[in-house]
C-alpha positions in Angstrom: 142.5 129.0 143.7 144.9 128.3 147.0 143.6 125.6 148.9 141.5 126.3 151.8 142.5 125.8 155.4 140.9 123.0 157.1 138.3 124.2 159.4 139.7 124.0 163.4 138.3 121.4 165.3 135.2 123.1 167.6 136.5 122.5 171.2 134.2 120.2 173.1 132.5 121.1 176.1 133.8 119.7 180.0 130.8 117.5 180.9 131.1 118.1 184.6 128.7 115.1 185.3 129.6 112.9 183.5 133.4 113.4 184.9 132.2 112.4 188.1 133.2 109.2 190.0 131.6 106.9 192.5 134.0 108.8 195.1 133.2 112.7 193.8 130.0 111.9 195.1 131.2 110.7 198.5 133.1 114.1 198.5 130.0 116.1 197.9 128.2 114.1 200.8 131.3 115.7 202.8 130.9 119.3 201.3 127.2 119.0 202.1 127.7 118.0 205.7 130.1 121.0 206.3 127.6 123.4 204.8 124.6 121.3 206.8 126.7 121.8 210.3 127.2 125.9 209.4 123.2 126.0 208.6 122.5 124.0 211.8 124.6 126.5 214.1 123.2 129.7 212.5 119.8 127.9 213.8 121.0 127.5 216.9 121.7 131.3 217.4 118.4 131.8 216.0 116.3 129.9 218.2 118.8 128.3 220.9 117.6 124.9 220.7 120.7 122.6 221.5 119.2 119.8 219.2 120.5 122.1 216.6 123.7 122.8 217.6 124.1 119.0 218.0 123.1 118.1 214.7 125.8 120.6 213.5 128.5 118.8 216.0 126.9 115.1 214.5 127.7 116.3 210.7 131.5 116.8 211.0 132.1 113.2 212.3 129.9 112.3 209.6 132.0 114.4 206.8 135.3 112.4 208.6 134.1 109.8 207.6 132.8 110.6 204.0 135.9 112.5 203.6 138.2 109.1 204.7 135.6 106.9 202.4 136.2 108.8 198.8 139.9 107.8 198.9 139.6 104.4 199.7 136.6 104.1 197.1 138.6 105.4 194.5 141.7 103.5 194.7 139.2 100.1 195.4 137.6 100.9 192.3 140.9 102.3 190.1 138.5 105.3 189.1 139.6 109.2 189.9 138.4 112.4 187.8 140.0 115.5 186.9 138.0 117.1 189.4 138.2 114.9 192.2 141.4 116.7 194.0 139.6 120.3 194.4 136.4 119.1 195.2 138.3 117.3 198.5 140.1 120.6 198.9 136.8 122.2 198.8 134.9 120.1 200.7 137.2 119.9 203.4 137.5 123.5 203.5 133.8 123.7 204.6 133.6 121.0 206.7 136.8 121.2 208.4 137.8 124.8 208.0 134.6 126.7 208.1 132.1 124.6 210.1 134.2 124.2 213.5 134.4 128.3 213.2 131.3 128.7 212.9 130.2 126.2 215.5 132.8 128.2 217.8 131.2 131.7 217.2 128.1 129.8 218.0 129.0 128.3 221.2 130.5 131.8 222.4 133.3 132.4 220.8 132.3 136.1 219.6 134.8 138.8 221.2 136.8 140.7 219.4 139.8 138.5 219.6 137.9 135.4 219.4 136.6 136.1 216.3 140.4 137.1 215.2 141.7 134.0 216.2 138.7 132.1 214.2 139.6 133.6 210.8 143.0 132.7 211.6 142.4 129.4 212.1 140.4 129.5 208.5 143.1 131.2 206.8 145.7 128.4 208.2 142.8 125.6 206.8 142.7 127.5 203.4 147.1 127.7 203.3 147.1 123.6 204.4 145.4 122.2 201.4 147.0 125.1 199.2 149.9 123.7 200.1 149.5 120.1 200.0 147.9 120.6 196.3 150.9 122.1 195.3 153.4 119.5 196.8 151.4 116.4 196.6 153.4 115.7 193.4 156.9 115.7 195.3 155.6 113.7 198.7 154.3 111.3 196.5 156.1 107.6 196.5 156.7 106.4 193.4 156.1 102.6 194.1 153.0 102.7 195.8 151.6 106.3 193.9 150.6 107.4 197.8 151.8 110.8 200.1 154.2 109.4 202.0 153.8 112.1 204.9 151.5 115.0 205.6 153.4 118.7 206.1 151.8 120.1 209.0 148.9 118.7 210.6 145.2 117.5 208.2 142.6 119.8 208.7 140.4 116.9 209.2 142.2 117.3 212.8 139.9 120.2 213.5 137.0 117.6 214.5 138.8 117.0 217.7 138.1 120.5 218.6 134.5 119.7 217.6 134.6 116.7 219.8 135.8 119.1 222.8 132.7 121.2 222.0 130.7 118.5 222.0 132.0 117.7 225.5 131.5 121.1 226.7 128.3 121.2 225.6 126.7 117.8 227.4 128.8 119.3 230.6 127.0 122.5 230.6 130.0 125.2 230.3 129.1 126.6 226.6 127.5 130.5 226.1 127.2 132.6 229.4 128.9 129.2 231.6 131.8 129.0 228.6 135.1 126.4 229.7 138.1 129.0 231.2 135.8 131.7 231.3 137.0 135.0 229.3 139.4 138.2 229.3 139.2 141.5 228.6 141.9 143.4 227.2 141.1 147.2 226.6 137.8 146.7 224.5 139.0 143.2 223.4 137.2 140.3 224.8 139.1 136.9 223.8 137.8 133.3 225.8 140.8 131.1 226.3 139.3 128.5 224.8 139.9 130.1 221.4 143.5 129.3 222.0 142.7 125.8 221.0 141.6 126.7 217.4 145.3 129.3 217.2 147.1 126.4 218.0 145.0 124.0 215.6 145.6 126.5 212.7 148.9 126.8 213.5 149.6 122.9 213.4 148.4 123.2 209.9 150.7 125.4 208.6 154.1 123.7 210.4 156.2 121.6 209.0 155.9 119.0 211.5 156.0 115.3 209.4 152.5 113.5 209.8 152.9 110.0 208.5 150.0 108.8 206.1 147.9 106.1 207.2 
């Protein structure tokens, strides 16, 4: 009788939870405060009360912060997981990408070009990490295993358009009073102040050198 093959190994099965690291839970606690801030501001439209639309303003900080933690806690602790660079991509997608949007359409932000210029400025988010995924590898230093430089702007920049919301907000001249008012172009209605989020997105995608602190 021939000899019989030996039988192929069964292919084990990805433990997702067990892959995790102290820091892949830091960067759920900043997935979970972009999807808390877009869940706040729907709340706000629903009801109008500003405590809400604060809270969703309050997250993204909070997310920074998370988001700036999970890289310092993993290098402190020499732990990463093969999951931990699209889970930040993720995460920051939401909270920096998707969150300030929606916070904008909730402050006002709803004309036809407004809303145009807000799915730019997600597109541009999406295109940033994309990128930065992809040529991580060849910004990388080889001494210190760190990015030397970002390519175009972090879309953790987006909170400072947060932080001007924020502003807006405790000064009154959000909804019907909204900052620079708003113009009409045939049917389209587009507030100025969406001009802030066209020329966030676009920072993104540049290729202006950001050094990496």
């Amino acid at each position: 009788m021939p000899p019989t093959e030996p039988t192929p190994p069964r292919p084990q099965r990805f433990s997702m939870i067990r892959s995790f690291v102290p820091a892949d839970f830091l960067t759920l606690g900043n997935g979970f405060c972009g999807t808390g801030s877009v869940l706040a501001a729907m709340h706000y439209l629903l009801n109008r009360d500003g405590r809400w639309l604060v809270m969703a303003m309050a997250l993204l900080p909070l997310a920074l912060v998370l988001d700036f933690a999970d890289g310092r806690v993993a290098r402190w602790r020499h732990q990463t997981s093969s999951l931990g660079a699209d889970l930040d991509s993720l995460a920051d997608i939401i909270s920096f990408g998707l969150a300030p949007a929606a916070l904008g359409f909730a402050v006002g932000l709803r004309g036809g070009g407004d809303v145009t210029i807000l799915l730019y400025f997600v597109a541009c988010g999406i295109s940033r990490l994309a990128r930065f995924n992809v040529t991580s590898g060849a910004l990388t230093d080889e001494k210190s295993g760190k990015v030397k430089y970002f390519e175009g702007t972090p879309i953790p920049s987006s909170v400072l358009i947060v932080g001007l919301l924020a502003l807006l907000y405790f000064q009154g001249q959000l909804g019907a009073d909204l900052w620079l008012g708003s113009w009409t172009l045939g049917n389209v209605v587009l507030h100025p102040l969406a001009i802030v989020y066209a020329l966030s997105g676009s920072a993104m995608i540049s290729t202006i050198r950001v050094p990496k602190i």
